[in-house]
C-alpha positions, -999 to 999 in steps of 0.1 A, spaced: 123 -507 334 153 -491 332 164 -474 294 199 -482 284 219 -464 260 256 -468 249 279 -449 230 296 -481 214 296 -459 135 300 -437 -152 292 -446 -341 312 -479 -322 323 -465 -294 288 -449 -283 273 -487 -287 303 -502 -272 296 -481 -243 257 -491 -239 265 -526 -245 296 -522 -211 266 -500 -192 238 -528 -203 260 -552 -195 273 -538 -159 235 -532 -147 227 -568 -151 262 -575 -138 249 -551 -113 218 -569 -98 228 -608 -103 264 -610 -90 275 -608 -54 293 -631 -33 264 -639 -4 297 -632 20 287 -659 47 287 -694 42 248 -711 43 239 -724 75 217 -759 74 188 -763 100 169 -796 105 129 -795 117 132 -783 156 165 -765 154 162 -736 175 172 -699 156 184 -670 167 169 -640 164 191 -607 173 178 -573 174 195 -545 159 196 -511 160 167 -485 161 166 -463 130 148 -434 118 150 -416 82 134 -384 103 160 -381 127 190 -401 115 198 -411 153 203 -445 156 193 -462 192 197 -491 208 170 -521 208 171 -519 245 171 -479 251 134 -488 247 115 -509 275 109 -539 254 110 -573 267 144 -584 274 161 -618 272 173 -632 305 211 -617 293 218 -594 270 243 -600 246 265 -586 224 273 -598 190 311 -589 174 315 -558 151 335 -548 127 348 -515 127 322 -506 97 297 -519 118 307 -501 148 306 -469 122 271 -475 113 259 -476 144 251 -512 141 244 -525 176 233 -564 173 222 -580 207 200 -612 215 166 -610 223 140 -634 242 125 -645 208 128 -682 207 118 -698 168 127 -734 162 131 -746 127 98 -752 107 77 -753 137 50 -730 137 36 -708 163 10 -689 175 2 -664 200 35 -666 216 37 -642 243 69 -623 250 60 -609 279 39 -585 299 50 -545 306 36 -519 324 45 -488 315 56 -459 339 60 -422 330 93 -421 317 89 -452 293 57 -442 280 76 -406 272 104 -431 253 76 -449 231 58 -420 223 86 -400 212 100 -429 187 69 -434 177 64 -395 166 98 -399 152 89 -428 129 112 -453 144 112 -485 130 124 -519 147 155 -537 128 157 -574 136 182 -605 122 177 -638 114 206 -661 101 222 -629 85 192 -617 65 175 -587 76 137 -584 93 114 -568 64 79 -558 62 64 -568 24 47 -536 9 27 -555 -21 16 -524 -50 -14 -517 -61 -6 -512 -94 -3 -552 -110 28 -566 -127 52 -545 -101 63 -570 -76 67 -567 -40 85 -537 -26 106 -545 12 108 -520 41 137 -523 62 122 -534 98 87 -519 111 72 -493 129 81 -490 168 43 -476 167 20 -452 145 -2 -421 156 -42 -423 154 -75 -413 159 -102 -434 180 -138 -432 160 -152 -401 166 -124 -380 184 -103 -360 165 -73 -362 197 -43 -384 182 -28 -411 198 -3 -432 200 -4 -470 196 23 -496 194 30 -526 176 30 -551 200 22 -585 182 44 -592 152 33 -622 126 68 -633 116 72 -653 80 103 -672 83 112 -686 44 129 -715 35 145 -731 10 141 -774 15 172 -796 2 144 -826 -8 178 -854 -3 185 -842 34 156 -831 47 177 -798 62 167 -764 47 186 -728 46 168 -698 59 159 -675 29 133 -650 38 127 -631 68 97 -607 70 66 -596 96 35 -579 93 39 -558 127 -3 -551 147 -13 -532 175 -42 -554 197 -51 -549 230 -48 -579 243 -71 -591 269 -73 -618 296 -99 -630 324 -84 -629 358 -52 -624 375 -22 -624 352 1 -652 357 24 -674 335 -2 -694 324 -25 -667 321 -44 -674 284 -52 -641 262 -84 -638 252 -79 -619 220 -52 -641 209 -53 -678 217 -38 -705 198 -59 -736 214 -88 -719 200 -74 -708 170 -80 -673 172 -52 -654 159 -47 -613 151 -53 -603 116 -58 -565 120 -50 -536 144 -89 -528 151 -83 -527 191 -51 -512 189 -29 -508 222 -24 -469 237 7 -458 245 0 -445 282 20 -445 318 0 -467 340 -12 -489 311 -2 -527 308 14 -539 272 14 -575 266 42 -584 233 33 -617 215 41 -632 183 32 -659 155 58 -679 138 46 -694 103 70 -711 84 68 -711 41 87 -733 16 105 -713 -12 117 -719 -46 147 -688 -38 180 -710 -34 201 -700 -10 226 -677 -29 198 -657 -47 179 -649 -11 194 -610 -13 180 -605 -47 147 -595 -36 161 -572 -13 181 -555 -34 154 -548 -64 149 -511 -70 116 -494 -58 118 -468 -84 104 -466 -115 116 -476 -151 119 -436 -162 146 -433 -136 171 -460 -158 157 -437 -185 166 -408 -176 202 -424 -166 205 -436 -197 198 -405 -216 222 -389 -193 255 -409 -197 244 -407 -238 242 -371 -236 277 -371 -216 293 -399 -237 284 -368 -269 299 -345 -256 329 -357 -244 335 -371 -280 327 -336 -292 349 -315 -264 379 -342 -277 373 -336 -315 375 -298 -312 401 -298 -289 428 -326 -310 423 -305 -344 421 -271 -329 456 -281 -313 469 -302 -343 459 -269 -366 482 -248 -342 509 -269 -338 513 -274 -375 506 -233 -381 536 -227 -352 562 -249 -366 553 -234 -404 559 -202 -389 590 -213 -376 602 -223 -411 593 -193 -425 610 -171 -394 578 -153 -389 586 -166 -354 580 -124 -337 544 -129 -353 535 -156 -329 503 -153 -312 488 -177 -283 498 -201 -263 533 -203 -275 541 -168 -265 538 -179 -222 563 -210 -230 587 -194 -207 567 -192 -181 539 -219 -181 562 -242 -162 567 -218 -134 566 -230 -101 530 -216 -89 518 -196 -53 512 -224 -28 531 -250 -40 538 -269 -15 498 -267 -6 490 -278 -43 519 -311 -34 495 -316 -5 463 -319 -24 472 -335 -55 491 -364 -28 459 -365 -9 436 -372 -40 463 -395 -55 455 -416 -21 414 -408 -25 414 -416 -60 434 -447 -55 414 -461 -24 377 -453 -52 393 -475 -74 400 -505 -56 369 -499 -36 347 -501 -69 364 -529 -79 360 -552 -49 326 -539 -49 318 -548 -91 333 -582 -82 308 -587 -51 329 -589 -22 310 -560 -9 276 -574 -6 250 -563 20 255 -591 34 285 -585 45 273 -554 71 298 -526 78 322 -544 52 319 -514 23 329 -489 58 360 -511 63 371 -518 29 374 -483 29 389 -467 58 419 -495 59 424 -486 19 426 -453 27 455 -461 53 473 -482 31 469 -459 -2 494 -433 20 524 -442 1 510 -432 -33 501 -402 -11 534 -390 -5 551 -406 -36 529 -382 -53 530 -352 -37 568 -352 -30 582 -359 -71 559 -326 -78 575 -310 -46 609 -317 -60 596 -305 -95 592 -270 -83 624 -272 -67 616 -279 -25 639 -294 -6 619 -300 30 600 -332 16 592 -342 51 573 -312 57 550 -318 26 547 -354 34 535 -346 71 511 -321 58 500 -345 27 496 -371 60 470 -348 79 453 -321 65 426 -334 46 421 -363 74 428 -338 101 398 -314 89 377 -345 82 387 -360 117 378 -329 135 341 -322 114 337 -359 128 348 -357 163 326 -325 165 293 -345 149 300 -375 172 298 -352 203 265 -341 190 253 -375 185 270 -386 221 246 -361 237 217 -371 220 226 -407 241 225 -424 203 239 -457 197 252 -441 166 279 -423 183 314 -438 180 332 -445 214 363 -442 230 379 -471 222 368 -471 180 381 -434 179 413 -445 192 417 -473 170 410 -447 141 438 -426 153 462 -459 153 455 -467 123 461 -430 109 494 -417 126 504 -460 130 507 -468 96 490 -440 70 515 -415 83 544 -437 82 536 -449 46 528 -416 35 567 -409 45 577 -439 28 561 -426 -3 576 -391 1 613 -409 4 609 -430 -23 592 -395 -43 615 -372 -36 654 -398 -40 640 -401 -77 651 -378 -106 631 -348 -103 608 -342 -139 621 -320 -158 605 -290 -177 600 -294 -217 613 -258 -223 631 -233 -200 615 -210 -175 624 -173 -181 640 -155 -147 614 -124 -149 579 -131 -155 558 -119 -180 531 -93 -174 496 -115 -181 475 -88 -202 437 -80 -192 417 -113 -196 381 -111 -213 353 -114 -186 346 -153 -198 380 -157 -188 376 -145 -153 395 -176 -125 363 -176 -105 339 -181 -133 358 -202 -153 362 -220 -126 326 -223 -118 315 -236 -153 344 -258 -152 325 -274 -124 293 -283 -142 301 -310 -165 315 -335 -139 287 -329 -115 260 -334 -146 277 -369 -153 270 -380 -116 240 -360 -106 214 -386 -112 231 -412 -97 240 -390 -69 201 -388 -61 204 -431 -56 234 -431 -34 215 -404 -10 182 -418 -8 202 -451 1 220 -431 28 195 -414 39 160 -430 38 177 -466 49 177 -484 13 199 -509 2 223 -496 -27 237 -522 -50 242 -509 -81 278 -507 -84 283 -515 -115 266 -488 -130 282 -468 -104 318 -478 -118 312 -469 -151 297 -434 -141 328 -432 -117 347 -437 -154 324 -412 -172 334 -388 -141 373 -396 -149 372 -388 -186 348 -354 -184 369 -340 -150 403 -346 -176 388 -333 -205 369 -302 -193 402 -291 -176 423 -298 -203 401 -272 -225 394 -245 -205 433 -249 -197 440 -245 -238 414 -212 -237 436 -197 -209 472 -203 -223 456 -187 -256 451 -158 -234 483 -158 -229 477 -162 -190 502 -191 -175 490 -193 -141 476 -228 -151 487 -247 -121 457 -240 -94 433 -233 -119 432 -268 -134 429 -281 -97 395 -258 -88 384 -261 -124 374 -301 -119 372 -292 -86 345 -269 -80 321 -297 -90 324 -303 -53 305 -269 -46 275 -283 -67 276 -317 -50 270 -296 -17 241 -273 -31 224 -303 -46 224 -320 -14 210 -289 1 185 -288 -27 175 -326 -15 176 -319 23 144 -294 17 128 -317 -11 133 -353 -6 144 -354 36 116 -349 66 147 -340 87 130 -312 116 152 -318 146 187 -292 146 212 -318 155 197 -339 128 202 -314 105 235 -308 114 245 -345 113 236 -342 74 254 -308 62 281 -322 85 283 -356 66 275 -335 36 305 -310 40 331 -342 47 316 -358 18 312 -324 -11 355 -320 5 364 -354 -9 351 -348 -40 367 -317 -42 402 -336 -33 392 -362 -62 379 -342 -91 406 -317 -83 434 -343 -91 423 -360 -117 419 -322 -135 455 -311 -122 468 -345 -138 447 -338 -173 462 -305 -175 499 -318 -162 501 -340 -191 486 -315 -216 509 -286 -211 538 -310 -208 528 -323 -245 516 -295 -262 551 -274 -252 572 -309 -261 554 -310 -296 567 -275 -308 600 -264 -318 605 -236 -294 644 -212 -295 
């Protein structure tokens, strides 16, 4: 049989704050919008069971159902994707499964393969790769239930089962491979006791590998004699299990059983959504944002009366006209407000995480609210790449009224550049992934047709809007300077090693990423060992928490180095918040070695690739929100004192 593969991918305010984080986590796990509406199915109503992609947390390739030689329906077809779908590398088809409601089955056979060469290669290599099989049912997806040993923990779900698994027959020490060839579906239902119909609720298998056996010829009549429902004998363990080898026959059956739940129909994802970790991982959270939540309250307090104290100290000595004994950060007022090196760069970046920070936001939101369930497949994706598009105009609203504020005149130039940089370097670290993933023959690679649309949607209406935002920008009043820039510059004296741009920089990076770090660990392992994450509401207010120690963090190493009397302010408070980024990326490297059983080169590259795009938005975001802290500091700190 021929393989087919396509390339169609965050005192009062402390328990104010645990009460909003208590509150959010429950918020958290119990509200979502299901995203479909319920389907109703009478006794005999057939179902349709599609197959989706293959998936591996080893190789991080996705695959087509089909790519592999299993039994096929009479015509495939394709179900409609979304773009996020398409992203994923979601590919859902129809397959020759055929379940009618609340009619049990047994023994069903699929149908019977032999196996040449090249597709006993196939089966063997996805089963060394750990492949597993993902299936749909009404819009819930197929899992396996992994009951713990340990009692009072409840059932944990695996997404979709094993193509196969590697063993020993008794007595040699030669592995094998075997495949799962008869699956013992559980389909779960919910019964409406007035009606009679009932809503699908629960879709899981227990996958077995049996070498199924028969007397005589095989024909379409031909009963199994390890598996027959007339006598009731039915497979309850893998004891015979069937060898993956070219030559051999594989014969795919199934069971259909059919259970009556209490789960209504709007609570049917909550089971798959429970967290498999441990209590001491909230824990630790907790303790975590607490710790933060301190020292943010501590970082403000020093830094409001150490700047009251000077303020009031600076205007005395005004009074008195001690004025030539100043000292500080009043000395570099005529120069603080200089236009820096690379301004119309720093435009650019500051625009660009205006539109990031703006397309988080809404993003969180939408997700808080539950309109982003996993229900909904590919919708998170969507949501936002067309928020990203239409979050241009702040883009280039942004980065043209600082353009004009240091004095440019060529605001079409910034906006274009504010338009494509940063998704011109993330574009091309994508196109260069996706031509690794293309000749890998992976399902997850995006084609033709997707990539274009991408590129309509970025120079069809983000780069438009992005000008619209620069017009509107730049025809405003530009923002003028609290006190007067001097014409000559002043010499910035020797700076004390603590003071040094790259290692202030690189503490100023350390806070933000401890806020986020433990949470970080979540949104990887759902990423990249195929788990469900939905836990945005603690994921908003961690987002928050990120907000307030990026501002603050910049905002006081920005006060030590004006007290130096050193004014180049302006990139500094960018790379300051920024250089969390660098972190991000080590940490992921530092989970790549420890947590990932990646082994194959392109696989690797896939994830430092994703990594990089990923480590560079941060970057973009925590960058802003820093420039923007320090932006309003200097601004009020140099408004507040009386200056000649």
């Amino acid at each position: 049989m021929e393989s087919r593969s396509r390339s169609i991918h965050k005192s009062t305010s402390t328990m104010i704050s645990a009460i909003l984080f208590l509150s959010l986590i429950h918020t958290s796990h119990c509200f979502y919008l299901p995203g479909v509406a319920p389907e109703d199915f009478q006794k005999g109503d057939p179902l349709k069971v599609k197959v989706n992609k293959l998936t591996s947390i080893k190789t991080q390739l996705p695959y087509s159902y089909y790519s592999l030689p299993f039994c096929p329906p009479p015509k495939i077809l394709d179900s409609a994707e979304n773009l996020g779908e398409v992203l994923r590398g979601d590919r859902i088809e129809n397959s020759p499964y055929e379940f009618k409601m609340r009619e049990p089955q047994m023994c069903s056979v699929l149908c019977r393969v032999k196996l040449d060469a090249k597709a006993a290669k196939q089966f063997k290599e996805k089963i060394d790769d750990e492949y597993r099989v993902n299936m749909i049912l009404d819009n819930l997806p197929l899992v396996v239930p992994i009951r713990r040993q340990d009692q009072g923990y409840p059932t944990v779900y695996q997404l979709g089962y094993h193509v196969g698994l590697k063993g020993q027959y008794t007595g040699s020490k030669e592995e094998k491979d075997f495949i799962h060839n008869h699956l013992a579906f559980t389909v779960k239902y919910h019964r409406d006791p007035l009606t009679d119909s009932a809503r699908i609720v629960g879709f899981e298998v227990k996958p077995y590998s049996i070498k199924h056996e028969y007397e005589g010829k095989w024909s379409g009549n031909t009963r199994l004699t390890t598996c027959d429902p007339h006598t009731k004998r039915t497979v309850v363990n893998s004891n015979t299990p069937q060898e993956v080898e070219a030559n051999k026959e594989i014969i795919f059956t199934y069971d259909v059983e059919y259970q009556e739940s209490d789960v209504k129909w709007a609570s049917r994802w909550d089971a798959y959504l429970l967290m498999s970790d441990d209590q001491i991982h909230w824990f630790s959270i907790v303790n975590s944002l607490m710790i933060v939540l301190f020292l943010s309250g501590m970082v403000a307090m020093i830094m409001l009366r150490t700047l009251y104290r000077d303020i009031s100290k600076y205007n005395e000595l005004e009074t008195l006209e001690e004025a030539q004994e100043e000292t500080g950060w009043k000395l570099v007022h005529g120069d603080v407000f200089r236009p820096p090196s690379n301004s119309d760069l720093l435009c650019v970046y500051v625009g660009t995480g205006v539109q990031f920070l703006g397309m988080v936001l809404v993003t969180m939101i939408f997700a808080v609210l539950g309109f982003l369930s996993p229900s909904n497949r590919g919708g998170l994706m969507t949501a936002m790449l067309l928020l990203w598009v239409f979050m241009g105009i702040f883009a280039g609203y942004a980065s043209s009224r600082l353009y004009k504020m240091f004095k440019g005149s060529e605001w079409k130039k910034v906006a274009l550049r504010t338009a494509c940089l940063f998704p011109g370097i993330v574009f091309a670290i994508f196109f260069v992934l996706n031509a690794l993933i293309w000749g890998q023959k992976s399902s997850g690679a995006v084609p033709f047709g997707t990539m274009f649309a991408l590129v309509v949607l970025w120079f069809g209406i983000s780069v438009p809007l992005v000008f619209v935002g620069g017009y509107i920008g730049f025809k405003k009043p530009a923002i003028e300077d609290p006190v007067k820039t001097n014409k000559i510059p002043r010499q910035i004296p020797e700076q004390a090693w603590y003071m040094n741009p790259i290692f202030s920089i690189l503490i100023g990076g350390i806070l933000p990423f401890g806020a986020v770090f433990i949470e970080l660990f979540f949104i990887l392992t759902s990423i990249w060992l195929n788990q469900f994450y939905y836990i945005f509401g603690f994921l908003f207010l961690v987002f928050i928490i990120l907000l307030i120690t990026c501002a603050e963090i910049s905002i006081v190493l920005c006060y030590f180095q004006l007290c130096s009397e050193d004014y180049l302010w302006w990139w500094r408070s960018y790379l300051t918040s920024g250089s969390s980024a660098l972190y991000l990326f080590l940490y992921a490297t530092f989970y790549f070695f420890t947590k990932l059983e990646i082994t194959k080169l392109v696989s690797g590259l896939l994830y430092f690739g994703y990594m990089l795009i990923a480590s560079y938005a941060f970057f973009v975001l925590t960058g802003t929100i820093g420039f923007y802290a320090c932006f309003w500091f200097t601004r009020l700190i140099y408004s507040s004192v009386k200056i000649d």
